[in-house]
N, C-alpha and C positions, 0 to 999 in steps of 0.2 A: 339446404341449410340457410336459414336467417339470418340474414349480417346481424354480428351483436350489437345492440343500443348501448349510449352510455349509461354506466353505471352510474348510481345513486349513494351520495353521503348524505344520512341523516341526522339531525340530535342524535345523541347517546340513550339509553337504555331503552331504545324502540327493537319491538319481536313482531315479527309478520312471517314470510314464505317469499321463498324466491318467486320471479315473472317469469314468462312464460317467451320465445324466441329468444334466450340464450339473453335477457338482459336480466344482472342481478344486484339485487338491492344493498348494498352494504352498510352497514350500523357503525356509526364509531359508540363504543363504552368506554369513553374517559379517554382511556390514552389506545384504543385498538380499534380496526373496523372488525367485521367478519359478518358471514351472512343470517342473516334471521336465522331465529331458530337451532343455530349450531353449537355442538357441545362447546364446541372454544367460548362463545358467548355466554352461555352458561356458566364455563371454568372464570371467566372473566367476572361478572358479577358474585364470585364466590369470594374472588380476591382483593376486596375495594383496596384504591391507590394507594399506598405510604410513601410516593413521590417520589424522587428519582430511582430511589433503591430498588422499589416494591417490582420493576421487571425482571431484574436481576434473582430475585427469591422467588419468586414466584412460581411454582411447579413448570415445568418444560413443559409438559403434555398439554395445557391449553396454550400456548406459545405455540407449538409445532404446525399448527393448524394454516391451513393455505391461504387464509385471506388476513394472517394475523400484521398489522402497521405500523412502525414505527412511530413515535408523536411525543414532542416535549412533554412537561408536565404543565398541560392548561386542559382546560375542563370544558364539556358542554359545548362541543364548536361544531358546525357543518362545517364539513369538507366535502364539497365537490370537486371532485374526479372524471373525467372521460375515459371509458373503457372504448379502446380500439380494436379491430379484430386484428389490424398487424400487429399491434404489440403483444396480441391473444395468440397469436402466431408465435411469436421470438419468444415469449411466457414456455411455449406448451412445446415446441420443435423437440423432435427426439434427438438424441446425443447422432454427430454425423462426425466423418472426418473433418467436415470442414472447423466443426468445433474444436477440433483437437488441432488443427493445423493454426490457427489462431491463437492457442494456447503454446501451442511450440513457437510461434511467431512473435507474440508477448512476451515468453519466457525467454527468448535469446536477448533479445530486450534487456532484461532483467540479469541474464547472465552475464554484458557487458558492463553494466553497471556495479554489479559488486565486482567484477575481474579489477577495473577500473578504480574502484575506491580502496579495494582492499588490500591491492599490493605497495602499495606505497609504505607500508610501514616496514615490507623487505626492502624496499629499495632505500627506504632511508640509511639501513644497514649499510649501504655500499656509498650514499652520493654525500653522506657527513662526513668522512675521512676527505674523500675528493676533493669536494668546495670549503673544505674545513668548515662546517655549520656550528654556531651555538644553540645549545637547546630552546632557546626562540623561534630559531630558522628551522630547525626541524618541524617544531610546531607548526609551524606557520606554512610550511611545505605540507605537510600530512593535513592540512584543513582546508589550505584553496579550495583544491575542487568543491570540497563542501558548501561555502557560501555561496557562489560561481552556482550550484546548484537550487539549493533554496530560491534563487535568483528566476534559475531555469523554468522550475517548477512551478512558480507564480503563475509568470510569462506567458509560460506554453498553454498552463491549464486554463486561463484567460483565454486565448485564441480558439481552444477548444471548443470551446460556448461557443464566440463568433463567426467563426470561420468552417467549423466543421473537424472530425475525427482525424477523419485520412489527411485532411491536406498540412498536415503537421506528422502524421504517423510517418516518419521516415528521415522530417527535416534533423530530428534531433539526433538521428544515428549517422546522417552525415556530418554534423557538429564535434560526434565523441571521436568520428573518423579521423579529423583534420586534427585535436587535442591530441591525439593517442601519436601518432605522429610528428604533430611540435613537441612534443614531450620527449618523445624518443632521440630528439637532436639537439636536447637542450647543451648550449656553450654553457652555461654559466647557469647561478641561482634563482636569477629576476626572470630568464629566459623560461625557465624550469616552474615558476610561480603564474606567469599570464599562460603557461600553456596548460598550464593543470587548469587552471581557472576559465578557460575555455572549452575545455572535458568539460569539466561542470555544468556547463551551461546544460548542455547536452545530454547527460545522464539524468538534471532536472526535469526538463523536456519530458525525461521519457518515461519517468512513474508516472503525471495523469495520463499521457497518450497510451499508454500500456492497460494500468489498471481500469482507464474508465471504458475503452472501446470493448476491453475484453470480456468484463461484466456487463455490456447492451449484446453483446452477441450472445452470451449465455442464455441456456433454461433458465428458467426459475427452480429446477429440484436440482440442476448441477452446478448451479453458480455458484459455491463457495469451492466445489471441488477443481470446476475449470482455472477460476483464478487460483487458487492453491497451487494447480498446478504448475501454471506458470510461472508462480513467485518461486516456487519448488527449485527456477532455475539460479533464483540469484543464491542459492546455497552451492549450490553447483560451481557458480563462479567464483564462493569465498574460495573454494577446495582447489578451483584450476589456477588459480592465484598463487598460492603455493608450490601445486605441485610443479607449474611451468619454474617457477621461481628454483623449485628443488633440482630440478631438471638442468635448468642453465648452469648453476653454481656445479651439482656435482658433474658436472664435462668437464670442468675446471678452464670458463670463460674468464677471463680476467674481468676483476671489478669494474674498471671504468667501462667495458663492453656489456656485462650480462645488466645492470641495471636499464640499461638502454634497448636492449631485446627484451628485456621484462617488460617494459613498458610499451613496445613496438607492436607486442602481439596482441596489445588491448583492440587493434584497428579492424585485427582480422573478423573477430563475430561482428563487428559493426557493421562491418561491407555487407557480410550477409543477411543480417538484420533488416539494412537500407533497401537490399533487392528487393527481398521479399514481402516486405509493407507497402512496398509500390503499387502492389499486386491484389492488395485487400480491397475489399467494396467498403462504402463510409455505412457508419450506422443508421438502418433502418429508421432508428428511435431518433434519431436527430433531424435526420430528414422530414421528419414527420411531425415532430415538434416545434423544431425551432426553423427550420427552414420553409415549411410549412408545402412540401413538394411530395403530395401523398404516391402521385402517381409514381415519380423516382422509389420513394422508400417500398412500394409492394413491386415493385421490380428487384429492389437489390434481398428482398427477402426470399428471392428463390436461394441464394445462396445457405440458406438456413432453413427451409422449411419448403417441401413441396407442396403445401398446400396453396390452393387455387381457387379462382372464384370469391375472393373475397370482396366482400358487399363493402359499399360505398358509407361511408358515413359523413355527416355535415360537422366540418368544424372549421374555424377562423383560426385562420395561420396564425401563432402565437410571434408577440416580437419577442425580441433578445432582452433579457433582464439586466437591467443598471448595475453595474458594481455597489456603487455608492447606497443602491436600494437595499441589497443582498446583506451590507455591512451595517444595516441600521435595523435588521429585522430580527427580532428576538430568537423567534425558531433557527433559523440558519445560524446567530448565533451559541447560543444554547449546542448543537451539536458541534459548531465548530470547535468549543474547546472538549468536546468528547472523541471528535475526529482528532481534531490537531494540536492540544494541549498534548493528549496522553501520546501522541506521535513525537513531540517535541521531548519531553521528555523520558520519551522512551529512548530514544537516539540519542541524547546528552550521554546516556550510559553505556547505548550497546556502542555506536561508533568511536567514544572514547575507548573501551575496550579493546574493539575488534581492530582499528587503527594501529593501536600504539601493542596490539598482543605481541609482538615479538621482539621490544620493548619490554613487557611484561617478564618475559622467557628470563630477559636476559638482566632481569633485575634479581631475578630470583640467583642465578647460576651464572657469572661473568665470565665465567671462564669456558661458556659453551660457544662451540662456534658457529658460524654462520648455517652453515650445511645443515647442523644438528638444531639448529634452533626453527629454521624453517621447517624439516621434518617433523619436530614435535606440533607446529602450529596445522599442519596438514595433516596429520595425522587427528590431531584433535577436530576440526574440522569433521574430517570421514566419519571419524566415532559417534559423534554426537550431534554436528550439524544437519549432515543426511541424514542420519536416522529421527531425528525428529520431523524433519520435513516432510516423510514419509508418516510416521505416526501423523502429523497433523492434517495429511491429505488423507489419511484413510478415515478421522473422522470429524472431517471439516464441515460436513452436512447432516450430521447426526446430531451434532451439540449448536448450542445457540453462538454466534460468533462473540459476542460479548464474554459468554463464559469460556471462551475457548481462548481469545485475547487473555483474560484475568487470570488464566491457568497456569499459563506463557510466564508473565508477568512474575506470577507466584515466584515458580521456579528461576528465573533469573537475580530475582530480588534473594531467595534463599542461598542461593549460589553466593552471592556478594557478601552478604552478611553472615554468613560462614566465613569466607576466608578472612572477615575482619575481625572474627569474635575466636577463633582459633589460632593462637600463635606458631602452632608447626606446621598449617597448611601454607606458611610462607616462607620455610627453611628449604625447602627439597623441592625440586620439580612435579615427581610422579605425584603427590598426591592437590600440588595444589591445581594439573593441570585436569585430573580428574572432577573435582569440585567444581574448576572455572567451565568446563565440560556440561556441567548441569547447565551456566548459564545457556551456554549454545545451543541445548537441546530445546529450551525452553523460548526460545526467539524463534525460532525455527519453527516448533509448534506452535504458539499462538499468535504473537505480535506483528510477525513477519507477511503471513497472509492476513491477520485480522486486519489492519491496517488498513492494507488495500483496498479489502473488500467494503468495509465499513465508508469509506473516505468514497465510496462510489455508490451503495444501496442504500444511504441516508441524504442524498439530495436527489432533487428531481432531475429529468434529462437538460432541461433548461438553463441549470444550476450547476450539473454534475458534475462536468469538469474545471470551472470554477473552484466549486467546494474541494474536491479532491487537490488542485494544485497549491490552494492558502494551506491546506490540511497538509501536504508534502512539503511545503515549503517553510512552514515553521518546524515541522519534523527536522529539515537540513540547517536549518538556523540553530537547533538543539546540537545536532552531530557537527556542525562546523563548533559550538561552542566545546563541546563533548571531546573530539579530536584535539581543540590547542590548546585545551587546558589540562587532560590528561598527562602527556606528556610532562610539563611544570609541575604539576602537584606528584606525580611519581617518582622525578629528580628533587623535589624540596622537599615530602611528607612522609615517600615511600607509599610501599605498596597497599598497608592497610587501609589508611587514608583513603586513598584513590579507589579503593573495593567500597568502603564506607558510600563514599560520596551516589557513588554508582546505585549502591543499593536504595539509596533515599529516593533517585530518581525515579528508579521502578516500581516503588511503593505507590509516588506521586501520581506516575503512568494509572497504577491500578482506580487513584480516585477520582482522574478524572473520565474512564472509562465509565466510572457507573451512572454518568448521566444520560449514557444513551440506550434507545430502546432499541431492541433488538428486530433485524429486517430479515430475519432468516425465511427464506421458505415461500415468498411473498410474491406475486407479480412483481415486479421492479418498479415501476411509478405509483404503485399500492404503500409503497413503506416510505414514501415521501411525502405524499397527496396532502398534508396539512401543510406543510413547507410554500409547497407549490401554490396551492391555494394564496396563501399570505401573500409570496413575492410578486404573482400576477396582478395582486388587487392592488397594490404601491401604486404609487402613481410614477415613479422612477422608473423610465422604460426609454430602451433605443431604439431607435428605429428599427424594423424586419431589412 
């Protein structure tokens, strides 16, 4: 077999035939490559641009096609690309355990993380009698970790870029280890405030290092299901959230004790989490991109692919891309606020929500009590958070993630604006918890994975975790604003309000979704290639 050559970006609306030793020609038309001659290309020229929308409308079936690329809306550009055979390797590798062990390894990840965020609004149940809190303090408690995050998330997904996958995959779960622990022993309120805010850090950390390494280990035809699955796990941790919560309380632990064992057992996935990411190889794709150590990354790709004998191709180690480059370049910006606009305001709404829901419970029904008010939020959880997480992993690779995101969306956004245009779905519990249920299912399917996925198969390897942690981190800049202002506008406005507000944000999420083109299905550095292209020509570069 012929080691592959690099592949070819040409002008747009060029038709020819593939070449001959596995190297092939690819065409950008407007905003897509694909190979000469292929009906995708055709589909394409059927549908000239209408600018950022025209992806989004566009029939799926010339989208589904294998070499289809993401690309802002500019026109007429070469993009040049290097096709590698290892990354034709990680592309093509057939689904193994080890795929899935990496997705159970991400996803614990992920399950620490919502365990972590989401019990805080039982525990404020118990620790505002305690330290006698005003509804400030509560807020203000329920949001730490949040900011403390957005913080993490920067940070970590910066080192990502420079330093590599692995040698952070793990730092951040010893972080949330040491937070979940100070927190557990908090004396007093300030104590109880720098420890959550040190979780935070930590659970920031851990969406890039999660979502981006997990998506370079993927296929290309199972990448939105691998990561799916994993995120799969932070639904998992809304629910263990609860149910540990429902758990402790009905033993009948005394409040000042069970809020502290609630929070104690956030430490335990993390330990496990920390072993196990010790044990990961770094990404192939990095190694090879950015560190520029070819002979390392076709070693670490036995762990993904038995294939052998791969031929040698010529390429200059790439240096590390400038911050300050990355922030002044149109393309990378254009999808940042597609990644992390609609991430930002998606999280204003659902972590306001998901925070302060038993809060919510208990605005609706004062007179419920603690035990009964956790059971209802865990219970709503099970009903419709799993099961949407489930419907979204089954057709996470079927649908384009964009539309799969906006579907998400939909439903969250009608949830909200139901119970604000309805005045009986805020008198009774059963039906408003049904309703708020739609929200849950609706995050679950599409936002929750889309996210992810999106914030990592719309930049290059060079960029990826960069892009992904600005993109995560105004996400928790949303959810830290989302968490301490819920709270106040539910105690001054009430519930409608506060449903209102929510729903405006998920509308906003949906529009700023539609700027991006969708990477479904794609080789992984194929749906970024114009991106990539731009930020290597900058002159803005650090040293290798």
């Amino acid at each position: 077999m012929q080691p592959a050559a690099p592949a070819i970006y040409s002008d747009s609306h060029s038709m020819a035939s593939a070449t001959p030793g596995n190297q092939v020609e690819l065409f950008v038309c407007e905003s897509a490559a694909f190979p000469r001659n292929s009906s995708a290309c055709h589909a394409r020229s059927a549908f000239p641009s209408k600018g950022v929308l025209d992806c989004w409308l566009r029939p799926s079936r010339a989208w589904g096609m294998e070499f289809q690329m993401m690309r802002s809306a500019r026109r007429d550009r070469a993009v040049p690309v290097i096709s590698d055979p290892i990354e034709e390797a990680l592309d093509d590798a057939p689904l193994s355990l080890f795929h899935f062990r990496a997705a159970i390894t991400a996803g614990a990840g992920f399950f620490t993380d919502a365990y972590d965020l989401n019990v805080i609004g039982t525990v404020m149940l118990l620790v505002r009698p305690q330290f006698g809190l005003d509804a400030g303090q509560v807020a203000l408690a329920s949001s730490s970790a949040l900011l403390a995050t957005a913080i993490g998330a920067f940070l970590f997904g910066r080192l990502g870029d420079l330093l590599g996958r692995r040698r952070i995959y793990g730092l951040e779960a010893a972080i949330m280890v040491v937070g979940a622990l100070l927190s557990a022993v908090s004396p007093n309120f300030t104590w109880l405030l720098v420890a959550r805010f040190i979780l935070g850090m930590g659970i920031g950390g851990d969406y890039p290092a999660s979502g981006v390494i997990m998506t370079e280990y993927a296929n290309r035809f199972n990448r939105g299901r691998l990561v799916g699955l994993s995120f799969a796990f932070y639904v998992l941790g809304q629910m263990t959230a609860y149910l540990v919560s429902l758990l402790i309380l009905a033993a009948g632990a005394p409040s000042d004790l069970a809020w502290r064992l609630i929070l104690g057992f956030g430490a335990i996935p993390s330990i496990i989490v920390l072993w196990n990411r010790r044990h990961m190889p770094e990404s192939p794709r990095w190694t090879l991109r950015v560190a520029g150590d070819r002979t390392q990354a076709a070693n670490d790709l036995s762990a993904f692919s038995d294939r052998s004998g791969i031929g040698m191709v010529s390429r200059q180690a790439r240096v590390k891309l400038a911050l300050s480059g990355m922030l002044r370049n149109k393309i990378f910006l254009i999808t940042l606020v597609g990644t992390g606009v609609s991430w930002f305001f998606y999280d204003v709404a659902s972590y306001g929500n998901s925070v302060s829901q038993p809060l919510l419970i208990k605005s609706i029904s004062p007179a419920t009590d603690n035990v009964t008010n956790v059971a209802i939020n865990a219970l709503l959880v099970i009903c419709f958070g799993v099961t949407g997480a489930l419907v979204g992993l089954a057709v996470i690779d079927r649908i384009r993630r964009t539309t799969l995101q906006i579907l998400g969306l939909c439903l969250c956004a009608a949830s909200m604006l139901l119970i604000t245009s309805v005045p009986g779905l805020t008198d009774t519990v059963a039906p408003f918890a049904v309703v708020f249920g739609l929200s849950l299912f609706g995050s679950a399917f599409g936002p929750n994975p889309g996210l992810i996925l999106l914030s990592a198969e719309c930049y290059p390897t060079a960029a990826r975790s960069t892009g992904h942690g600005i993109s995560s981190s105004l996400g928790k800049v949303g959810a830290f604003i989302g968490a301490l202002l819920a709270p106040l506008v539910l105690s001054a406005y009430g519930l409608r309000v506060t449903t209102l507000l929510a729903g405006a944000c998920f509308v906003l999420a949906i529009l700023a979704t539609l700027v991006l083109r969708d990477p479904s299905g794609v080789p992984l550095d194929a749906a970024s290639a114009e991106m990539d292209g731009d930020l290597r020509a900058a002159p803005e570069l650090e040293p290798a």
